[in-house]
C-alpha positions as CSV (number, residue, x, y, z in Angstrom):
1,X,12.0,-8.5,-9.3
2,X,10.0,-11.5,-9.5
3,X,6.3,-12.6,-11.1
4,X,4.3,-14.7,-8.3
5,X,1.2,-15.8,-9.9
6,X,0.1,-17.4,-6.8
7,X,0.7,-15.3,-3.6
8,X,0.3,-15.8,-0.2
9,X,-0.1,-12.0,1.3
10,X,1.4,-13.4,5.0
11,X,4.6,-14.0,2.9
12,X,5.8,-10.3,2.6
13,X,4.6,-6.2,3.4
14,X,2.8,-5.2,0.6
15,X,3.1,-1.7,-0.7
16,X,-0.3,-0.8,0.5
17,X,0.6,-1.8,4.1
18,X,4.2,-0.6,4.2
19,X,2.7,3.0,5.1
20,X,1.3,0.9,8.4
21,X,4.6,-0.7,9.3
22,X,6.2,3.1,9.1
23,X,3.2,4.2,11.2
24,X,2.2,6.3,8.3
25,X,-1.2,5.3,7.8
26,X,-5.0,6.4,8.8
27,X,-6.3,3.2,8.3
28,X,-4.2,0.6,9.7
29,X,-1.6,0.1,12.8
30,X,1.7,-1.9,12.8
31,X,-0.1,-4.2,14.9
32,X,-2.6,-4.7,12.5
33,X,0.0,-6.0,10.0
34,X,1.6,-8.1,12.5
35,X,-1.3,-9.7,13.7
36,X,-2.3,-10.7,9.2
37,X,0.9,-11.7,8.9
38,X,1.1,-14.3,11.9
39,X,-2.6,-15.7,10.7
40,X,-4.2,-14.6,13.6
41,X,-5.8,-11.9,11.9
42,X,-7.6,-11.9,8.5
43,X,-7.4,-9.8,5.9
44,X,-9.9,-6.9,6.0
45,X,-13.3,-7.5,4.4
46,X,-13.9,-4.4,2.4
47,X,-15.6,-2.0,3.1
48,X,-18.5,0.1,0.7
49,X,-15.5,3.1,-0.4
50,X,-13.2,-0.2,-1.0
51,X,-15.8,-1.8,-3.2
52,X,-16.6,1.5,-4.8
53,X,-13.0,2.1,-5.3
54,X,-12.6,-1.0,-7.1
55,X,-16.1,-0.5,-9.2
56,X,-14.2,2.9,-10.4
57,X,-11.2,1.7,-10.9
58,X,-11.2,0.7,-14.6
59,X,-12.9,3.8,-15.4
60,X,-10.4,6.1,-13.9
61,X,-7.3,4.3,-15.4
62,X,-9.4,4.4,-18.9
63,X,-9.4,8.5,-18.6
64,X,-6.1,8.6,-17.1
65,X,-4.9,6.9,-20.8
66,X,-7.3,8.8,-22.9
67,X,-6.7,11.8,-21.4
68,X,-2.7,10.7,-22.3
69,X,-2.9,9.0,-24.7
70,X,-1.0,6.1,-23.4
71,X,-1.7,2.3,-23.7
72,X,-2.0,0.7,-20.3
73,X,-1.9,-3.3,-19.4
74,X,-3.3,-4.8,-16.0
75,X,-0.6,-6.4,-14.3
76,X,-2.5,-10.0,-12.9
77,X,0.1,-11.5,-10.6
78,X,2.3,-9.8,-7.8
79,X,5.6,-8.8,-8.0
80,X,8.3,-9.8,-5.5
81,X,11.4,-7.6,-4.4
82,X,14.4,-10.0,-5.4
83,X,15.8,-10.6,-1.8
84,X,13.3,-8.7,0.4
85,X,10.0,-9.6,2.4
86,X,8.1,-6.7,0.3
87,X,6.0,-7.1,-2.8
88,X,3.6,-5.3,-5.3
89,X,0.0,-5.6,-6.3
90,X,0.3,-3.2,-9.3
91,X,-3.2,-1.5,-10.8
92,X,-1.8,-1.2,-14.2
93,X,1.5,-1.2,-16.3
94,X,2.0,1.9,-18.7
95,X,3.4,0.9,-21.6
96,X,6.2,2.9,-24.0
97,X,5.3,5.5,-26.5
98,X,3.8,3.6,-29.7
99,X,4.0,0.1,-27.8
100,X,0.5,-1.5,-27.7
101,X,1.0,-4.8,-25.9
102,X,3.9,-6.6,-23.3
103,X,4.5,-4.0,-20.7
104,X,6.0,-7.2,-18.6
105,X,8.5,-9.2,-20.2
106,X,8.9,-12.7,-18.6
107,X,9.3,-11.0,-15.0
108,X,10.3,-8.1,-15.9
109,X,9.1,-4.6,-17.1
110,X,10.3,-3.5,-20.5
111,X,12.1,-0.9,-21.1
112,X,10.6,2.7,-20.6
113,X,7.5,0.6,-18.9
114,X,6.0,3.2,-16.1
115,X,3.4,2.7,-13.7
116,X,-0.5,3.9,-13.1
117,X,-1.8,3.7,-9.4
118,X,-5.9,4.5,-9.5
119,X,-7.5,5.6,-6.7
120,X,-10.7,7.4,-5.2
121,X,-10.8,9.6,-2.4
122,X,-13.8,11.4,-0.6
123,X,-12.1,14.4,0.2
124,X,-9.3,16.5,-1.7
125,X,-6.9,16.7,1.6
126,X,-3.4,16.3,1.1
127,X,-3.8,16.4,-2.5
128,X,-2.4,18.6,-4.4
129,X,-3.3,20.7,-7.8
130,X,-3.4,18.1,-10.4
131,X,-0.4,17.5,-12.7
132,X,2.1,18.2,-9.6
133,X,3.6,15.4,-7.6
134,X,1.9,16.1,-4.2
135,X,-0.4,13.4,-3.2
136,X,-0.8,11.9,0.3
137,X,2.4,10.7,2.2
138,X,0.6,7.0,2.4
139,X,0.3,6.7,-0.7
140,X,3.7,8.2,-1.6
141,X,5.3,5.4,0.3
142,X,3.6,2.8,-1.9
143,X,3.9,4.2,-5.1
144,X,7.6,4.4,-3.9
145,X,7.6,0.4,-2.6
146,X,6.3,-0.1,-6.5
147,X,9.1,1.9,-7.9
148,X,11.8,0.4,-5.7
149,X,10.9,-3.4,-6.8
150,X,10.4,-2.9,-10.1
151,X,13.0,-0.7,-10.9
152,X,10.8,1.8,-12.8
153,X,11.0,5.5,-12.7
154,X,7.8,7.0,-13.2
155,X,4.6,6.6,-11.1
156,X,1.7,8.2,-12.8
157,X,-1.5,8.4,-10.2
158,X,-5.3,9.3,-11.2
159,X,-7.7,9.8,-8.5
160,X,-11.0,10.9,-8.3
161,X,-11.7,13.3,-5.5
162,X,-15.8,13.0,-4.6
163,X,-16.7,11.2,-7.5
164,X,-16.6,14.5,-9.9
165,X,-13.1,15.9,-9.7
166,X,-10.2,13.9,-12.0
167,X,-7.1,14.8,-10.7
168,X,-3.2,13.3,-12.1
169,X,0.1,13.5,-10.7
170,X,3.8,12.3,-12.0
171,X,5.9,10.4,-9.3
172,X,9.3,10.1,-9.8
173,X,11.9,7.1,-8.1
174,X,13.4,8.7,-5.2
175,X,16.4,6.1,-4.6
176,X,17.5,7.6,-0.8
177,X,13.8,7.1,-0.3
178,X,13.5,3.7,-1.4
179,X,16.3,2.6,0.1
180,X,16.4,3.7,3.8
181,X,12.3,2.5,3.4
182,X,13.0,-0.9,2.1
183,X,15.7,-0.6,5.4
184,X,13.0,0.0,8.3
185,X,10.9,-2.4,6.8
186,X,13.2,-5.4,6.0
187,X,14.2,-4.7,9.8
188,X,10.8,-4.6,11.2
189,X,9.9,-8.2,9.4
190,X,12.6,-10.1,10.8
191,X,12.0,-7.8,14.5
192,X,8.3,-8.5,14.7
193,X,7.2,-11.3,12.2
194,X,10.3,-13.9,11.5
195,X,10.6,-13.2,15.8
196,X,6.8,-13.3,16.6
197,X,7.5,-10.2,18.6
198,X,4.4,-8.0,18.4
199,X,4.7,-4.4,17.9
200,X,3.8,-2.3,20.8
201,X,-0.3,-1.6,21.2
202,X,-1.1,1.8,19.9
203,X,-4.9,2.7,21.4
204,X,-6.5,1.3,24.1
205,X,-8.6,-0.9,21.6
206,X,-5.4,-2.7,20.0
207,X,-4.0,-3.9,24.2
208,X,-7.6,-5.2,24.5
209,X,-6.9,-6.9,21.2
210,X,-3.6,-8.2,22.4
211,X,-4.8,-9.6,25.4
212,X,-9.2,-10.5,25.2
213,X,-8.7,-12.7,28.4
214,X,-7.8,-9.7,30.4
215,X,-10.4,-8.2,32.7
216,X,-10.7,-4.9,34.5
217,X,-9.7,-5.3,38.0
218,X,-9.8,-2.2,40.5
219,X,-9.6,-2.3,44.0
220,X,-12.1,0.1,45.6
221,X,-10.9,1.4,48.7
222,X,-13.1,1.9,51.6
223,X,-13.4,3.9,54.6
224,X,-15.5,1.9,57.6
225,X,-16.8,4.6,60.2
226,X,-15.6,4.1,63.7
């Protein structure tokens, strides 16, 4: 693992958009990585439940600690897998029992060092009873990404479901997982964006995407009376 405190996001998948690359997530395509990554796409301007998801995003990591009683850090700069395109933008760094400062060592986590993901959702889908480890596959593929770079082997993630109900989960390293993930998507990277091959369209709106000069030609077949 290493610290980048200035990161281009073209450089490597981060753990939000690994979920994409697997074609995992809701939100976002392959082809919309592909297309960020190559610079001929730029990165999303966000949207009302992104800014509100960043608005509540210190207050849910405070209740996730008092509610713990656990002293958390902000982690300011990216971390980079060691010899992979993949990175992570960490919400915050749990620090040991008793430990009240340095979660990150030089460019490393200290020891016992866990992690907290925050987020908000509008609906409880694919969530499971609080205190469990069932949250939604998306996010369980970059809460793993996060494990796998920084060698960590808890995941602790608070969401608030509709603004009023607190859920928290406990994720734990899942090596096998990790590593045939960190696989398909150290392969895709060199297929697609080291190649400038662009994954295949998905919808109808991504091939118009791919190729705007295109035009709608149809041949209308006609029947002249005799």
């Amino acid at each position: 693992m290493r610290a980048a405190k200035k990161h281009d996001r073209r450089m490597t998948i981060g753990g939000s958009e690994v979920a994409a690359v697997l074609g995992l997530s809701p939100w976002q395509s392959p082809l919309d990585v592909y297309m960020r990554k190559i610079g001929e796409q730029p990165e999303q301007e966000p949207t009302d439940a992104m800014r509100w998801g960043c608005l509540l995003e210190d207050l849910v990591a405070r209740e996730w600690a008092d509610r713990n009683d656990r002293n958390i850090e902000r982690c300011n700069h990216a971390l980079l897998h060691d010899a992979l395109p993949i990175s992570a933008h960490l919400d915050r760094l749990v620090l040991p029992p008793g430990k009240h400062r340095r979660a990150l060592v030089g460019n490393k986590l200290a020891n016992g060092t866990e992690i907290l993901e925050v987020k908000t959702a509008r609906s409880a889908a694919n969530w499971g009873e609080s205190g469990g480890d069932e949250i939604p596959l998306y996010y369980q593929t970059q809460v793993q990404t996060y494990l796998g770079i920084t060698g960590a082997e808890v995941c602790h993630v608070a969401v608030l479901i509709s603004g009023s109900d607190y859920r928290q989960y406990v994720i734990r390293r899942d090596d096998e997982v990790i590593e045939r993930m960190f696989r398909e998507v150290s392969d895709w990277w060199q297929r697609h964006v080291v190649q400038r091959v662009a994954p295949p369209p998905r919808t109808a709106d991504e091939a118009l995407a791919m190729f705007p000069s295109s035009t709608d030609r149809r041949v209308v077949a006609t029947v002249e009376a005799e």
